[in-house]
Every structure is written in structure tokens, then in C-alpha cells.
C-alpha positions in Angstrom: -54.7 39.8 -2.9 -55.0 40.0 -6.5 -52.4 38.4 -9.3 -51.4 40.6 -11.9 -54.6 40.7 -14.4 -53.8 40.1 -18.3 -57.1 41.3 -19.6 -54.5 43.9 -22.1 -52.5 40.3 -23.3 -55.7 38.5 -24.0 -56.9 41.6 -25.7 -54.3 42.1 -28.2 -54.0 37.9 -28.6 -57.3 38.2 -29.4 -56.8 40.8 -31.5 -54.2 39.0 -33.8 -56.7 36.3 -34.2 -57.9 37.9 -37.0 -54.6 38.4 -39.0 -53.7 34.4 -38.7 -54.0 34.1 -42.2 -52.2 37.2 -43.7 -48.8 36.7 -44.6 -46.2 37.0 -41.4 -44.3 39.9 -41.0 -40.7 39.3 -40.1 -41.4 39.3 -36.1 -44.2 36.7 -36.6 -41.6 34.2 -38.6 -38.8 35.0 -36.1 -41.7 33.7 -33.4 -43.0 30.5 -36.0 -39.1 29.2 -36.3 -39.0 29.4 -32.8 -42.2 27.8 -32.2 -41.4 25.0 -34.4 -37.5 24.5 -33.9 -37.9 24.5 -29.9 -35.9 21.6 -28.8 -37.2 18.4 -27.1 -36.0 18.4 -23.8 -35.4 14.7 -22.4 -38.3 12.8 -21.3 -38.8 13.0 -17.4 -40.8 10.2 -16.0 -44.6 10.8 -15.5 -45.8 12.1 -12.6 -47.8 8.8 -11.1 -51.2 10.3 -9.5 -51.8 7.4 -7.4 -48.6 8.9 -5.4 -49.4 11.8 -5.2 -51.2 13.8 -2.4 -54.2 14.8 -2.8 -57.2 17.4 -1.6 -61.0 17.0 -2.0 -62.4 20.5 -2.7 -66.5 20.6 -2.0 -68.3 23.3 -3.6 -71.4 24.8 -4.0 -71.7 23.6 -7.4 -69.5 20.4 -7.2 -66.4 18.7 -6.1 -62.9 19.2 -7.5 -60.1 17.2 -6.3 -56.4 18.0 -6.9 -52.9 16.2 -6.7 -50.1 18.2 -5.2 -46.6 18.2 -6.8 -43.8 16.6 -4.8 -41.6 19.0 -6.8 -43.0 22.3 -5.2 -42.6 20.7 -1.4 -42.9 24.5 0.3 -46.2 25.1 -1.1 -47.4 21.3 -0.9 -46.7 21.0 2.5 -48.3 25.0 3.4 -51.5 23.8 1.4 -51.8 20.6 3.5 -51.3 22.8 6.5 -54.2 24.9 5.9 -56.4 21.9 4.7 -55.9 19.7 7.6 -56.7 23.1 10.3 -60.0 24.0 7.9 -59.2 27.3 6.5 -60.0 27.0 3.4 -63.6 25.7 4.5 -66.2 28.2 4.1 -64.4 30.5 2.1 -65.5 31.9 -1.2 -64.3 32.1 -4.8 -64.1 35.9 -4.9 -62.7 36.4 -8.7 -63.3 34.5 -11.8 -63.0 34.8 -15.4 -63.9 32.8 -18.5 -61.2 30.7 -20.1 -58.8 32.0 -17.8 -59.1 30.9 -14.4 -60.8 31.1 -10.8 -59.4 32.2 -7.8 -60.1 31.6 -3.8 -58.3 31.5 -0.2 -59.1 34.9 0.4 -59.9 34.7 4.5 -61.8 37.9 4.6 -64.0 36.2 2.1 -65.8 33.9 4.5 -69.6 35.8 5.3 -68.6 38.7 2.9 -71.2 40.9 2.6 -72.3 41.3 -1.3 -70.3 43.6 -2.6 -67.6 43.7 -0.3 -64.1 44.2 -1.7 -62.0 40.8 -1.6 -59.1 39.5 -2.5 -56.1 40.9 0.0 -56.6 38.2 2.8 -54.0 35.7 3.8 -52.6 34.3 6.8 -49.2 37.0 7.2 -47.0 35.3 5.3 -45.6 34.8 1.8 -44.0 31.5 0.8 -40.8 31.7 -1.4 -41.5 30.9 -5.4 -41.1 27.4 -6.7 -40.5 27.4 -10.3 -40.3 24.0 -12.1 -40.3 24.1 -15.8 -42.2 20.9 -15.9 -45.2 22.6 -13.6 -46.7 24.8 -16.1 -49.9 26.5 -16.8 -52.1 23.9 -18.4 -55.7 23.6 -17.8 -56.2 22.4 -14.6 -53.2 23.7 -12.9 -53.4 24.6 -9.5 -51.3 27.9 -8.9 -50.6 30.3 -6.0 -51.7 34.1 -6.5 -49.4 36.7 -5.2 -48.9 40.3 -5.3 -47.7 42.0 -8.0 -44.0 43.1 -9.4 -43.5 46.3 -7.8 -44.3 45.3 -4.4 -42.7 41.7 -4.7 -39.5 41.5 -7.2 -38.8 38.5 -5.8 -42.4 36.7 -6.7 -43.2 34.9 -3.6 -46.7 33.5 -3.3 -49.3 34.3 -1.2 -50.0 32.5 1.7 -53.3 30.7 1.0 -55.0 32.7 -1.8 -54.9 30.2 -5.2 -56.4 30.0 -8.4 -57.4 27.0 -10.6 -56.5 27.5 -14.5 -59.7 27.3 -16.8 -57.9 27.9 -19.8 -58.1 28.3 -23.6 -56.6 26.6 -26.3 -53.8 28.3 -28.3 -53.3 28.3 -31.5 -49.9 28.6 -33.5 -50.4 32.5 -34.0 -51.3 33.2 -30.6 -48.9 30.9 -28.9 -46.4 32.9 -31.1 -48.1 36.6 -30.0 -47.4 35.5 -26.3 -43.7 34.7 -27.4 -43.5 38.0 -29.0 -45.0 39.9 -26.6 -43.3 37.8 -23.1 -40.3 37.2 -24.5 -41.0 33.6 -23.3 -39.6 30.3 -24.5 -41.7 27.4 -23.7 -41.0 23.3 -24.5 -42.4 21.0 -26.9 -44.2 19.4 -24.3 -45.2 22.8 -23.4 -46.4 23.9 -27.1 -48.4 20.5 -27.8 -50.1 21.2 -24.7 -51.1 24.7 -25.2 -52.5 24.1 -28.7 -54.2 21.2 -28.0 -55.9 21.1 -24.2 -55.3 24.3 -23.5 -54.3 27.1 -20.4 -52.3 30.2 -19.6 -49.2 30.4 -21.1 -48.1 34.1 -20.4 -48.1 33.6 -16.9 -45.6 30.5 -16.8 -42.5 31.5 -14.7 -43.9 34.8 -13.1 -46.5 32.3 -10.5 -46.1 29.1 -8.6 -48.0 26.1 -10.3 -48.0 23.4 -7.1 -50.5 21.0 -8.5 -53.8 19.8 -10.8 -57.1 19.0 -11.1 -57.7 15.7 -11.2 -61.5 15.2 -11.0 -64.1 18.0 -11.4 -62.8 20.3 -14.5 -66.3 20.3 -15.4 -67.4 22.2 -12.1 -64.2 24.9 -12.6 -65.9 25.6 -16.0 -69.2 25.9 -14.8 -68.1 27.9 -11.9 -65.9 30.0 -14.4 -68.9 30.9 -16.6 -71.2 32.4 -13.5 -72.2 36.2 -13.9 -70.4 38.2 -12.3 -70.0 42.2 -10.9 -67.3 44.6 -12.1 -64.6 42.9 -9.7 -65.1 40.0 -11.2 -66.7 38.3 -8.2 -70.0 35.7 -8.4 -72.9 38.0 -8.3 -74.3 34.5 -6.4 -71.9 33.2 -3.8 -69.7 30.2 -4.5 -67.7 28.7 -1.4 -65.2 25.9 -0.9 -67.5 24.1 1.5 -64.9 22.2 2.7 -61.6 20.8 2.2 -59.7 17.6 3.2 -56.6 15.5 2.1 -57.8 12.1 0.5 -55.7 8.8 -0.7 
């Protein structure tokens, strides 16, 4: 199962790169007022980590651990599921790309042969979306992958297949090209984020984010920058090892 794939965005953000320091055209100020006169939205308190739950992921090349959101309960509580009865153990991470993200929980992944087609396992069932404007995509989020528009209007996740948000930092001209083109409205929070640590703003609304990376970004971004075939997969296999909730 395979998330809608924004190779055409990051093209033509990429492509405006170049223009940053031309003068706007009328489109491009429209996008900078709104970029800059976004309201502030009242401050929420912090998420505390130390309450949080959270899951040891051990790789082949490292350990990640993540915090799950109390504010996305549905996929919280199916991710702990599937922790505590080992399905994610032994299964590979069957699609990654640079400065976007990685993505695993593909069942039919576990003793693929190379080659081998993956991403459309799951465990026959879809969980309803969870969209909280304060679980975004910054680097590190943790999101759900689904399938795409046309076959699911209503967005609702898959049932174990998830990707981890590697990310790239936004500038002011691109954060406004994904406004342009999405017709997106993001936060202040939101906006100081993307230009400064960085994610994946274009798909903010359209997937579940249900948690973080905590410890280990360094291992995403090494696993992230493995070569790969055509699909996208490792040319080398890289599995979640195993996978357990922690205090």
C-alpha cells in the first residue's frame, strides 16, 4: 500500500528555487502576505514526552524510538496492538526517499524475495483518519500511509503500514509554492517549523500524523540515504528487527 507519491510537487518546488530572488508576481505576494500575516493561534500546552507512550524500533542500522500522541487515540492504541503481538518485527522498510520520508508495516514484506513488489499488505482493515492541527508533518513525525483519493475519499489509514518523515527545510518561497499550489493554510507554529527544522508540509491534512521520533533521527537519515531500485525499495534489506512499548 502506497501513499500518494509527490515526486511532481517536489519537482516544481524545486523548480521555483531558482526564481527566489526575482521579483514576485502577483500570486507569489498574495502567498508572502499570507505567509507572514497568518495568525497566532493560542498557545496549547506542550506535549510532556515523559507521558507519553512510547515504542522502541530496532533496526538493522540502529534504534529509533517514538512517542505516540494521546490526541490520535484510534491509531495509538492500533499501533500498540500490533507492537505488543510482534507484527511489525521482522518486517522491512520497503520504500524510501531522501528528504522525504521512509516507509514500513508492509506484512508481505517479511522474507521478500529481492525484487518483489511491496507495499499493499496490511492486516484487513483501515482505521478512520485522525486529523489534529497540532500533529503535523515535521521531521520526525510518525504518520500512517493509506491508499489513495479515488479509492478512499474518506482518507482512512491503513492498518499497520507507516512512514517516518525525513524531511527538508523550507524556505519562504517554497513554503509559499506549496500554499499556491495546495491551497493549504498552515500556523505560525507551523511556518517556524517548516523553515527552520524542517518536513512535509504538502501532505498535512490529507494523512494521519499519530506520533514522533524521539531518539534515533540520525538512523532515519541514514536509512533514507541507502541506494535504492526503481520502486524505491533498499537495494540491501533493512528490517524493523523488533518492536516493543518502553517507559
Amino acid at each position: 500500500m502506497n501513499f500518494r507519491r509527490p515526486q511532481l510537487l517536489i519537482l516544481l518546488i524545486s523548480a521555483t528555487i531558482l526564481l527566489s530572488c526575482t521579483p514576485s508576481t502577483q500570486a507569489e505576494e498574495t502567498a508572502q502576505k499570507k505567509v507572514n500575516t497568518e495568525q497566532k493561534t493560542p498557545k496549547k500546552k506542550k506535549k510532556n514526552v515523559k507521558d507519553m507512550t512510547k515504542v522502541l524500533l530496532k533496526t538493522s542500522m540502529g534504534d529509533i524510538t517514538i512517542a505516540l500522541y494521546d490526541e490520535t487515540p484510534l491509531h495509538k492504541e492500533n499501533f500498540i496492538k500490533l507492537v505488543n503481538d510482534k507484527y511489525y518485527d521482522g518486517v522491512l522498510f520497503h520504500r524510501i526517499i531522501q528528504n522525504f520520508m521512509i516507509q514500513t508495516g508492509d506484512p508481505e514484506s517479511k522474507n521478500a524475495k529481492a525484487g518483489q513488489m511491496l507495499g499493499n499488505g496490511g492486516p484487513g482493515y483501515t482505521i478512520p483518519a485522525e486529523f489534529v492541527p497540532e500533529c503535523y508533518h515535521k521531521r520526525g513525525a510518525v504518520a500512517a500511509a493509506r491508499m489513495g483519493d479515488n479509492v478512499n475519499p474518506k482518507k482512512e489509514s491503513s492498518g499497520s503500514q507507516f512512514y517516518i518523515v525525513d524531511g527538508q527545510v523550507f524556505n519562504t518561497a517554497m513554503l509559499n509554492r506549496v500554499i499556491q499550489m495546495t491551497k493549504k493554510t498552515f500556523s505560525q507554529e507551523q511556518i517556524n517549523t517548516y523553515t527552520s527544522i524542517g518536513g512535509a508540509p504538502h501532505l498535512d491534512g490529507d494523512y494521519t500524523v499519530f506520533g514522533e521520533v524521539i531518539s534515533g533521527m540520525e538512523v532515519v537519515d541514514k536509512i533514507a540515504a541507502q541506494a535504492k531500485d526503481g520502486r524505491d525499495r533498499p537495494v540491501q534489506d533493512i528490517k524493523i528487527i523488533s518492536a516493543e512499548v518502553i517507559k
